[in-house]
ZAVEX-597085 format. One line per field, with one value per atom (N, C-alpha, C, CB): residue number from 0; chain; atom name; z, x, y. Coordinates in pm, 1 decimal, decimal comma. Glycine has a CB too. Layout:
<nodes>
seq = c(NUM / ...) .
mol = c(A / ...) .
atom = c(CA / ...) .
z = c(Z / ...) .
x = c(X / ...) .
y = c(Y / ...) .
</nodes>
This chain:
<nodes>
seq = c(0 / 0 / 0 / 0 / 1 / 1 / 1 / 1 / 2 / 2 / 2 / 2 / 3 / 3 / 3 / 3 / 4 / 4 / 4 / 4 / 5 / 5 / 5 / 5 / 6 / 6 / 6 / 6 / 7 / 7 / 7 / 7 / 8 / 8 / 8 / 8 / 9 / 9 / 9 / 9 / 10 / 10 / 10 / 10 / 11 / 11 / 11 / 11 / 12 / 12 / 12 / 12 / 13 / 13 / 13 / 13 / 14 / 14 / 14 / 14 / 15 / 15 / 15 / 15 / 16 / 16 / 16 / 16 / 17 / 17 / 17 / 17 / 18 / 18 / 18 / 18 / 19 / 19 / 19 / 19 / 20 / 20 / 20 / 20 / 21 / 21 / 21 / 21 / 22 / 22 / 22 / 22 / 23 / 23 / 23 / 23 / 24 / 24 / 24 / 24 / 25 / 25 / 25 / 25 / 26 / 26 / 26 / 26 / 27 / 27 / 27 / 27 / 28 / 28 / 28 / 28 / 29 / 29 / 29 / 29 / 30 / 30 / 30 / 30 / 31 / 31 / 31 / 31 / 32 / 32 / 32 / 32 / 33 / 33 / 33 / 33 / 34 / 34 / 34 / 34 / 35 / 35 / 35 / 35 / 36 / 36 / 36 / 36 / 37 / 37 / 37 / 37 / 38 / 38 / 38 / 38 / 39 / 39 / 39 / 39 / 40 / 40 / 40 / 40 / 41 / 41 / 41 / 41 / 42 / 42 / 42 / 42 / 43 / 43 / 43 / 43 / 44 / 44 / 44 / 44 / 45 / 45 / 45 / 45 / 46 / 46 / 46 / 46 / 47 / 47 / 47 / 47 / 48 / 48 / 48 / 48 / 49 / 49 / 49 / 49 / 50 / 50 / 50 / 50 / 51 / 51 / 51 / 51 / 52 / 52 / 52 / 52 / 53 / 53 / 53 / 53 / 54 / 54 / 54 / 54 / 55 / 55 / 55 / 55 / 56 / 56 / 56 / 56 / 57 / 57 / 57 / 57 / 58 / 58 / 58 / 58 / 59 / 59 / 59 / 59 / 60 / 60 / 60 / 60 / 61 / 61 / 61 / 61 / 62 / 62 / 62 / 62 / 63 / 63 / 63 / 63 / 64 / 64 / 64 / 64 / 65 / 65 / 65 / 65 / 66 / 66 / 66 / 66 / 67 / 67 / 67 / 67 / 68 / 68 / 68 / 68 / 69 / 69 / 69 / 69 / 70 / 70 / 70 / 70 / 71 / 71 / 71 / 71 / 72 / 72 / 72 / 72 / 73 / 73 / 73 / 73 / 74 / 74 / 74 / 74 / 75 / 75 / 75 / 75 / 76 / 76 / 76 / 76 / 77 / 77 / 77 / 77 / 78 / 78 / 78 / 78 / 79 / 79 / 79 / 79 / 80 / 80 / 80 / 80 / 81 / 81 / 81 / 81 / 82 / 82 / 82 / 82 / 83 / 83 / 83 / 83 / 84 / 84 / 84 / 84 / 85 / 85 / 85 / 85 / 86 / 86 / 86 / 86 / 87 / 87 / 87 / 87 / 88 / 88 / 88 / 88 / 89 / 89 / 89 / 89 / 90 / 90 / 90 / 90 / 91 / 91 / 91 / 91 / 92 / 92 / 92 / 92 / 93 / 93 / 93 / 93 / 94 / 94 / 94 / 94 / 95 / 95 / 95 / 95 / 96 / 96 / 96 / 96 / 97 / 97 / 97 / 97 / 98 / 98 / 98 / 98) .
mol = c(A / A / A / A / A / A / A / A / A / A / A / A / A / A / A / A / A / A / A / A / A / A / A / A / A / A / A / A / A / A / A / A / A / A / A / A / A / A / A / A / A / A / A / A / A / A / A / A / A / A / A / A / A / A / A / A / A / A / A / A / A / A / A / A / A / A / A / A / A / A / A / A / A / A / A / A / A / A / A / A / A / A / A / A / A / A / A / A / A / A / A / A / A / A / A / A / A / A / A / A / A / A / A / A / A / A / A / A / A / A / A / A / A / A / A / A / A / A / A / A / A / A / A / A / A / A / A / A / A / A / A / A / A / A / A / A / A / A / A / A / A / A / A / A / A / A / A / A / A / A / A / A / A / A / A / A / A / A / A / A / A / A / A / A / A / A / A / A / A / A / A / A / A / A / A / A / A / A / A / A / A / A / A / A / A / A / A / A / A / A / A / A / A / A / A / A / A / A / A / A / A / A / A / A / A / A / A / A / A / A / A / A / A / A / A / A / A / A / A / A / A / A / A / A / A / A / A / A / A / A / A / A / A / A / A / A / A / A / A / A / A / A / A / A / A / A / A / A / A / A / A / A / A / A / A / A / A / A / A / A / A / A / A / A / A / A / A / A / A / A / A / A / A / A / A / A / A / A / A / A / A / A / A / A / A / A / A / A / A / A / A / A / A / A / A / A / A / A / A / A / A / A / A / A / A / A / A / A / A / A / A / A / A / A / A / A / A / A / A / A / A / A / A / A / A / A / A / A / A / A / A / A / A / A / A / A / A / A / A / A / A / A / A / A / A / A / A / A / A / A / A / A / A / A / A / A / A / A / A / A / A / A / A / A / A / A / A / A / A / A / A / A / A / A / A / A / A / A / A / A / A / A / A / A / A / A / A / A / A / A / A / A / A / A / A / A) .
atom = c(N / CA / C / CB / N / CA / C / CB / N / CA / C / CB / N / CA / C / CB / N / CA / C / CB / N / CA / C / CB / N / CA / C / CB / N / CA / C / CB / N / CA / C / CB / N / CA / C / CB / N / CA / C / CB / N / CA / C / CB / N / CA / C / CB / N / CA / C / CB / N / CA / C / CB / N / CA / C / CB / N / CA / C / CB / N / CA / C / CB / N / CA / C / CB / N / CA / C / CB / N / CA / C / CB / N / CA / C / CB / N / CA / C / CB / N / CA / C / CB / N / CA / C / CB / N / CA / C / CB / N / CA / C / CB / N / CA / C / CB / N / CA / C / CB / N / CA / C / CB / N / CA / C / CB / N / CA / C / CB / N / CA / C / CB / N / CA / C / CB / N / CA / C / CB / N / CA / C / CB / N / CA / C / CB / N / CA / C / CB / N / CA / C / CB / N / CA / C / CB / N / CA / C / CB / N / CA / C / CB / N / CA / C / CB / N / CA / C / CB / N / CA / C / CB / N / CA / C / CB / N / CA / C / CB / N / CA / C / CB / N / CA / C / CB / N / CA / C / CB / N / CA / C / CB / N / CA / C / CB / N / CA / C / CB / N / CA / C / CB / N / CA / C / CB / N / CA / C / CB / N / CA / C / CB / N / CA / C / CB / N / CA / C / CB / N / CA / C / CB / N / CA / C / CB / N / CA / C / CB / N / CA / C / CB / N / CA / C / CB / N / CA / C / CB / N / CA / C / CB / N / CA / C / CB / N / CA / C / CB / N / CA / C / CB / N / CA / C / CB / N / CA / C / CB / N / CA / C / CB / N / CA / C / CB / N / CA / C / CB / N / CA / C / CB / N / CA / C / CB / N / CA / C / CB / N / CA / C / CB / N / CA / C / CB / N / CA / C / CB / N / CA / C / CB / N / CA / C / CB / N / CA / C / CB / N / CA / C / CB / N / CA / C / CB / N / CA / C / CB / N / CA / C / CB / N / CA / C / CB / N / CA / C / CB / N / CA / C / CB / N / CA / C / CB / N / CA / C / CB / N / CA / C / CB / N / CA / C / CB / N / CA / C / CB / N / CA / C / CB / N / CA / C / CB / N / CA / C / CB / N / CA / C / CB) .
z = c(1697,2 / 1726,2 / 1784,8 / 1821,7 / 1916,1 / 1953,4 / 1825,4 / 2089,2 / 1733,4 / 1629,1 / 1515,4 / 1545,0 / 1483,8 / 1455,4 / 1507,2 / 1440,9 / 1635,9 / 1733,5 / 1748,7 / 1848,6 / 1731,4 / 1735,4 / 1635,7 / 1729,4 / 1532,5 / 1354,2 / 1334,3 / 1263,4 / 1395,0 / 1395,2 / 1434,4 / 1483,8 / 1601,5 / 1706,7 / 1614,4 / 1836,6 / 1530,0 / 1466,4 / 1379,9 / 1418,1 / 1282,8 / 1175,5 / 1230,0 / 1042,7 / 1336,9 / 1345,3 / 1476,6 / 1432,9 / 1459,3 / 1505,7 / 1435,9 / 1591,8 / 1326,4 / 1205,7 / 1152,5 / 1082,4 / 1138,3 / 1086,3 / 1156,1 / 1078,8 / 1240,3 / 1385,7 / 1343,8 / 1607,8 / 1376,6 / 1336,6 / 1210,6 / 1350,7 / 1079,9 / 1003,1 / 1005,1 / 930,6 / 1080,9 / 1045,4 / 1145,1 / 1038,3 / 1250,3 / 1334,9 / 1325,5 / 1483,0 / 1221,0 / 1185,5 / 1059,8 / 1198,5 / 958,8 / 842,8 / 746,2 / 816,6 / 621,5 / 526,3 / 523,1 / 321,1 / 501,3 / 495,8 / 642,2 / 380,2 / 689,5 / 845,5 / 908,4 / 939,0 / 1014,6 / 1096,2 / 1114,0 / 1259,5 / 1173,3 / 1141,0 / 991,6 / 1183,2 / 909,5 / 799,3 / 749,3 / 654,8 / 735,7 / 735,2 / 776,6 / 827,6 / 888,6 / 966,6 / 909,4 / 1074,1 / 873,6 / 850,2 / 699,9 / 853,8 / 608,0 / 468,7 / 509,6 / 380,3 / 605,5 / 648,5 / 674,2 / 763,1 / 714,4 / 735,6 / 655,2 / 812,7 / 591,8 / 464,7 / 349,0 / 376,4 / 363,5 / 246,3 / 334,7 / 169,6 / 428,7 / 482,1 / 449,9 / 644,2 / 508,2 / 453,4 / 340,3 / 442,4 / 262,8 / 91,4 / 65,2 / -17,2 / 110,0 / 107,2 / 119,0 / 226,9 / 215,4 / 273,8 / 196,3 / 408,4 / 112,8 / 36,3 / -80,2 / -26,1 / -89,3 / -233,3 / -249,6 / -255,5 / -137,2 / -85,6 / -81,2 / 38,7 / -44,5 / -52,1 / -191,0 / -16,2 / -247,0 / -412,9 / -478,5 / -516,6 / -457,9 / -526,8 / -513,9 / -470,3 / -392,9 / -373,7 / -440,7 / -204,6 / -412,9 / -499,2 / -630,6 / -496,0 / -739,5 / -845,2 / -857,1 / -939,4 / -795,6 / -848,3 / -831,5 / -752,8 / -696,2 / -705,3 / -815,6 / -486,0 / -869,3 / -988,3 / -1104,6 / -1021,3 / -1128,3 / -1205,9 / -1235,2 / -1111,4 / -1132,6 / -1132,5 / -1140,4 / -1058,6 / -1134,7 / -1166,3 / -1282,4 / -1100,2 / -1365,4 / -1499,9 / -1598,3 / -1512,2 / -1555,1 / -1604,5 / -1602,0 / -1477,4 / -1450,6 / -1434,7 / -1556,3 / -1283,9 / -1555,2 / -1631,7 / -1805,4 / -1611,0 / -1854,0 / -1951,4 / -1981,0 / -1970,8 / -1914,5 / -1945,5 / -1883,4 / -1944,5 / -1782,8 / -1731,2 / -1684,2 / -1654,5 / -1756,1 / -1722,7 / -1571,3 / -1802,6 / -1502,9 / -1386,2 / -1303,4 / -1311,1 / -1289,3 / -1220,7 / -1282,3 / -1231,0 / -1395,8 / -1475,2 / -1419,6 / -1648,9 / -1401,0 / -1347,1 / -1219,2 / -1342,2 / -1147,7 / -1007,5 / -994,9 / -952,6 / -1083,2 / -1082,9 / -1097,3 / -1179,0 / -1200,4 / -1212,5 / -1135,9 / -1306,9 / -1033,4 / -970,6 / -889,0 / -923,7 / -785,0 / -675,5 / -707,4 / -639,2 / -830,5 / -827,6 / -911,4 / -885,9 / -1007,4 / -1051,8 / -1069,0 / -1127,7 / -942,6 / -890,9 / -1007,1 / -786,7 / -1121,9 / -1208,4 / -1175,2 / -1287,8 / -1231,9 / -1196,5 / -1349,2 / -1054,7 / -1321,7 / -1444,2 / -1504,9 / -1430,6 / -1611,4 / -1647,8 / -1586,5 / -1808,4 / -1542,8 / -1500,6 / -1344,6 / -1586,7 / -1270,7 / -1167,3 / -1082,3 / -1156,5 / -952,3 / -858,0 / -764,2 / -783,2 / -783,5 / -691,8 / -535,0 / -783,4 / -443,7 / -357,2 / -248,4 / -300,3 / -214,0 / -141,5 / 0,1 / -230,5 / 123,3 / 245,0 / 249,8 / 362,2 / 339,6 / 376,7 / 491,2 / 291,1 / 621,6 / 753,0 / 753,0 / 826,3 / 844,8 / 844,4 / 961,8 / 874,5 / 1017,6 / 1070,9 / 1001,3 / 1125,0 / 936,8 / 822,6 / 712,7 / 701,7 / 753,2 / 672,2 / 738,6 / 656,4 / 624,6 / 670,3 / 635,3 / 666,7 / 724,2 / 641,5 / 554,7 / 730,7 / 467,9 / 377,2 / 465,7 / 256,1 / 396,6 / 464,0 / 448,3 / 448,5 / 509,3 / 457,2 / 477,6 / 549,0 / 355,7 / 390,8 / 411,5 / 294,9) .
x = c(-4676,0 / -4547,1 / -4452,5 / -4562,2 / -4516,0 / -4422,9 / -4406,6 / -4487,8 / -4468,4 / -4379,1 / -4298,7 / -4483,1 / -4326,2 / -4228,5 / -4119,6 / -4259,7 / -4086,4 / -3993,7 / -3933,9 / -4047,4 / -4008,3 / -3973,2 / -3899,4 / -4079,2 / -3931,2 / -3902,4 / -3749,6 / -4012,6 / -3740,8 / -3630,7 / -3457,4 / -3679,5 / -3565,3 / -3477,4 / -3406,9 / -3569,4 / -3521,4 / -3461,3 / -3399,3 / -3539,0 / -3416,6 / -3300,1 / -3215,6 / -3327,1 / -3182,4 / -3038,0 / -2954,0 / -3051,1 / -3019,5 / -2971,1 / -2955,3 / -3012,4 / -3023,5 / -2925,8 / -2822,9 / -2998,7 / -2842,1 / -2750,0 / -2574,4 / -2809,8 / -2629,6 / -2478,0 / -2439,4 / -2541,7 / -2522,6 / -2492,3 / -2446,3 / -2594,9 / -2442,2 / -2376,4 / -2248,5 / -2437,7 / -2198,8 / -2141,5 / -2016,0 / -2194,0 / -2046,3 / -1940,5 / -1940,2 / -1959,1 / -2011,9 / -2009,9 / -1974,3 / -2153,5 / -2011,7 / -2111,6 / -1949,0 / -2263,0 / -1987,2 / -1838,1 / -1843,2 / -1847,9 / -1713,1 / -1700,3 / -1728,5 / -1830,1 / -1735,7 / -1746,0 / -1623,4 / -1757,3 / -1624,3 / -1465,4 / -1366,5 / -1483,7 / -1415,5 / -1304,7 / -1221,1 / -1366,9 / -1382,1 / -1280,4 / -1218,3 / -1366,2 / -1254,4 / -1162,4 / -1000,1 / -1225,9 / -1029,1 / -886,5 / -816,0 / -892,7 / -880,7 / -749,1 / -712,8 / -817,6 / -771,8 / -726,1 / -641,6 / -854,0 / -638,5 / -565,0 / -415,0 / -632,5 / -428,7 / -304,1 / -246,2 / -317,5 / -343,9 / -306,4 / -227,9 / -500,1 / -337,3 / -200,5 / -67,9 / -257,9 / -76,3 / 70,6 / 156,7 / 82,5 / 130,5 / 218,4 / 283,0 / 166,0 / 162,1 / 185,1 / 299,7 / -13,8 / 258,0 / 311,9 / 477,5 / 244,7 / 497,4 / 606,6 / 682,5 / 576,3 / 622,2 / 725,2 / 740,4 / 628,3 / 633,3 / 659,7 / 821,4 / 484,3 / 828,3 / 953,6 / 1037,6 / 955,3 / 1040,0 / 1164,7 / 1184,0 / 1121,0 / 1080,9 / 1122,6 / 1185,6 / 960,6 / 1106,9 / 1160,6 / 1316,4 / 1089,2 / 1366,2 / 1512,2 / 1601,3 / 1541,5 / 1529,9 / 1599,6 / 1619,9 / 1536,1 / 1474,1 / 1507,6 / 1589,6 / 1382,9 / 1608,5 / 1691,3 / 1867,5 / 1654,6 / 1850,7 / 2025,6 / 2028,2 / 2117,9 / 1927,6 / 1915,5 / 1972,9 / 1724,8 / 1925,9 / 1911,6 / 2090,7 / 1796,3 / 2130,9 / 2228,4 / 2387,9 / 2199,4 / 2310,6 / 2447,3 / 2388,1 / 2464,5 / 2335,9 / 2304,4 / 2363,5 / 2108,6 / 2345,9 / 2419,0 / 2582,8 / 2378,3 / 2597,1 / 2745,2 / 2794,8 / 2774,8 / 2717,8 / 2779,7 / 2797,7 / 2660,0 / 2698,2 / 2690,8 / 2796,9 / 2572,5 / 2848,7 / 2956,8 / 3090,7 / 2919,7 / 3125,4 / 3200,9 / 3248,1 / 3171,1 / 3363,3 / 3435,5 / 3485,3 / 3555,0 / 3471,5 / 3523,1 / 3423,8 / 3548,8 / 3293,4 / 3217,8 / 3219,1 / 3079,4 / 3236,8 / 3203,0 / 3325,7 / 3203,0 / 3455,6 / 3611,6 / 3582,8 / 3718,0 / 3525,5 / 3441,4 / 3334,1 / 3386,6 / 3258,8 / 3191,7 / 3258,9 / 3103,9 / 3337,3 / 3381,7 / 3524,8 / 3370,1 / 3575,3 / 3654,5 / 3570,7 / 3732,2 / 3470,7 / 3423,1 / 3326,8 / 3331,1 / 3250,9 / 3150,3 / 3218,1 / 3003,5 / 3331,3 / 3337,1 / 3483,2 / 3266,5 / 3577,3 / 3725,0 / 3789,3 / 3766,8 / 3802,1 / 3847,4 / 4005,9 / 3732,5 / 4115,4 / 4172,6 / 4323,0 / 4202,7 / 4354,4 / 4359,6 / 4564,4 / 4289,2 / 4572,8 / 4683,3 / 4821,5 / 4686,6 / 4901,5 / 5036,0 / 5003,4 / 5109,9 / 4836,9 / 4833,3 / 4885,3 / 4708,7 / 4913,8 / 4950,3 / 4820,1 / 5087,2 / 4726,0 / 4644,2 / 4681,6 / 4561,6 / 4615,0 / 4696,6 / 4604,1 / 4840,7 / 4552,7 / 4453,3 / 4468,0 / 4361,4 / 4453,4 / 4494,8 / 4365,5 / 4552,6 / 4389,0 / 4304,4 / 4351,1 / 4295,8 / 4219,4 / 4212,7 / 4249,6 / 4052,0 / 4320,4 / 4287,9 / 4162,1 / 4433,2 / 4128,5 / 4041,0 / 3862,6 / 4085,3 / 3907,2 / 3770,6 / 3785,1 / 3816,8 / 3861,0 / 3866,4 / 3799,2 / 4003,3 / 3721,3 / 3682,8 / 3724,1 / 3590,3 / 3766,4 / 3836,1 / 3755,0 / 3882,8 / 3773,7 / 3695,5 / 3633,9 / 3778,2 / 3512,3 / 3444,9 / 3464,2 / 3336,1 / 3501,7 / 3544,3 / 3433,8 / 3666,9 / 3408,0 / 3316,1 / 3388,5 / 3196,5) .
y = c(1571,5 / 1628,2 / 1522,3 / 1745,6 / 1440,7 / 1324,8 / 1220,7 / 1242,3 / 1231,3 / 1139,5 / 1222,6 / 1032,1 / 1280,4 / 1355,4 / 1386,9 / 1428,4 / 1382,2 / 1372,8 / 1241,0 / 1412,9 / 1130,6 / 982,9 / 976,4 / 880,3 / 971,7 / 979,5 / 1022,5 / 1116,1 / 1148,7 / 1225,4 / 1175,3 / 1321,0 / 1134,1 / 1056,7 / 955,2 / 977,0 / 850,1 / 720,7 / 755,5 / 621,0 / 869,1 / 880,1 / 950,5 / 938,0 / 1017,5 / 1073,0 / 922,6 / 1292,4 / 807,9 / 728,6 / 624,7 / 715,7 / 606,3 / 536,2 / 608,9 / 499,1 / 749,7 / 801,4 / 788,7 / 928,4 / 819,3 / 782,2 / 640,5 / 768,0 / 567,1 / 426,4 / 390,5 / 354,3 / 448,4 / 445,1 / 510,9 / 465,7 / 644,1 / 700,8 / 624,6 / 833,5 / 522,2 / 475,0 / 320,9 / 525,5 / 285,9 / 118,6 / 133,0 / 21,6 / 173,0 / 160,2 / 159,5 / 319,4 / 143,0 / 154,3 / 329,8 / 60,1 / 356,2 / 532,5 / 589,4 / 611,9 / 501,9 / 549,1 / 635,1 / 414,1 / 621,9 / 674,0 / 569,7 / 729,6 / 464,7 / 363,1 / 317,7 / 249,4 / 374,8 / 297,6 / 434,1 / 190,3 / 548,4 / 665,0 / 655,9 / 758,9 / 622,5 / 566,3 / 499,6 / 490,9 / 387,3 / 253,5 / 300,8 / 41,5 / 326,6 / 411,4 / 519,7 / 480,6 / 603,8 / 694,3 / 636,1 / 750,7 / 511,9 / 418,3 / 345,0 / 339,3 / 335,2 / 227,3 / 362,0 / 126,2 / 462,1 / 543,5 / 575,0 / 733,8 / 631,0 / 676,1 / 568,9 / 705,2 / 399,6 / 301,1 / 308,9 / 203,6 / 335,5 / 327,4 / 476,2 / 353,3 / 564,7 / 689,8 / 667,9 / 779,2 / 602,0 / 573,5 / 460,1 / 543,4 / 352,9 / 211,9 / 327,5 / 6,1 / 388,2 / 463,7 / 594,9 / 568,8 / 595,1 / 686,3 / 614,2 / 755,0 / 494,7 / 367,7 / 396,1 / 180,1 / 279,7 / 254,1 / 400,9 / 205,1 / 484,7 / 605,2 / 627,0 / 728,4 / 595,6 / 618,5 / 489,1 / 634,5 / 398,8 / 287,5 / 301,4 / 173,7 / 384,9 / 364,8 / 523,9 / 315,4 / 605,0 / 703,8 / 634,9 / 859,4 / 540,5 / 518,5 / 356,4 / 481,4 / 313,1 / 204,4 / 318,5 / 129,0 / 410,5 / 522,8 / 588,2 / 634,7 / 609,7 / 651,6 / 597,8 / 699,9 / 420,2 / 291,6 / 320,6 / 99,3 / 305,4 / 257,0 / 407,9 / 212,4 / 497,2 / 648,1 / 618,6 / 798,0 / 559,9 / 533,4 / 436,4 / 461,4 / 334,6 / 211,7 / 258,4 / 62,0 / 341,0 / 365,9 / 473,5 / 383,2 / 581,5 / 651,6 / 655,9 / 752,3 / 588,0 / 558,9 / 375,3 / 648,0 / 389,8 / 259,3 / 209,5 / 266,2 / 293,4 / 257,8 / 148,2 / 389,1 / 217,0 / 160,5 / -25,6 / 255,7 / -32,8 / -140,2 / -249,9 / -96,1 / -178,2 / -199,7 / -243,6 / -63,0 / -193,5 / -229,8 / -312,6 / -124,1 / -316,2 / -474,6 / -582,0 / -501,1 / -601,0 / -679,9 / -756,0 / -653,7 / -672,2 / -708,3 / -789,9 / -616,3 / -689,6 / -701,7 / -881,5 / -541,0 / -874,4 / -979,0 / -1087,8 / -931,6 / -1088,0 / -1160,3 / -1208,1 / -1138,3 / -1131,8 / -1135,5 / -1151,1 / -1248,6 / -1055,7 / -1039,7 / -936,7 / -997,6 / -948,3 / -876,4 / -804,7 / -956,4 / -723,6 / -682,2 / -714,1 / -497,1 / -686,1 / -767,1 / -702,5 / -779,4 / -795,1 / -766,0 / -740,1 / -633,2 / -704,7 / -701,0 / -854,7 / -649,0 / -845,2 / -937,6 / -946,3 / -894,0 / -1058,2 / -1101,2 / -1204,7 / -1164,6 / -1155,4 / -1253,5 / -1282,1 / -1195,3 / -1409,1 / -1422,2 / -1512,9 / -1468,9 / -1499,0 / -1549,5 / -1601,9 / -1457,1 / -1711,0 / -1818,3 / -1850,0 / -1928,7 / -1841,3 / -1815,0 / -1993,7 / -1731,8 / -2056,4 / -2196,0 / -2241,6 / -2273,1 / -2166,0 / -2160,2 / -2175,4 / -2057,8 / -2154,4 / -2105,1 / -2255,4 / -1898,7 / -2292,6 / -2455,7 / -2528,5 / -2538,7 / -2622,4 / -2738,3 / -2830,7 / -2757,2 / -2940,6 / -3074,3 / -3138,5 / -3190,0 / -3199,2 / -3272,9 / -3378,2 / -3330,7 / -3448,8 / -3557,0 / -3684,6 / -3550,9 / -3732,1 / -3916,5 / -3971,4 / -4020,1 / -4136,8 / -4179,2 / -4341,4 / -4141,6) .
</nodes>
């Protein structure tokens, strides 16, 4: 009976010992528990990124405006008979460099 009792003792103490070291343990339960929420969470980023990626590219394709707005904004395009007019801080100058 005392070994049978011994026996017992040792496997429900490997067993523990696996279940708080071992892979699939509690710790590693945990950190996968963390590792998806992270994931859970970039995946909620990107998702919003590609719906507003999603929603320039709808724009660009049926509407001219947005396209009117790129091209001012990125490529200071400006449209005919308009008057462009641009100030320059002199402050924000740098003198050229002599050598």
């Amino acid at each position: 009976m005392k070994l049978l009792a011994a026996a017992l003792l040792i496997l429900l103490a490997a067993l523990q010992y696996r279940l708080w070291t071992g892979n699939g343990g509690i710790p590693h339960v945990r950190r996968m528990e963390q590792a998806k929420a992270a994931q859970l969470e970039e995946n909620r980023k990107l998702e919003e990124r590609n719906r507003s990626l999603s929603a320039e590219v709808i724009d660009l394709k049926q509407g001219l405006d947005a396209i009117e707005e790129r091209a001012r904004t990125e490529m200071g395009m400006i449209k005919q008979d308009e008057v462009f007019i641009q100030v320059i801080d002199r402050k924000s100058l740098t003198p050229p460099v002599t050598r």
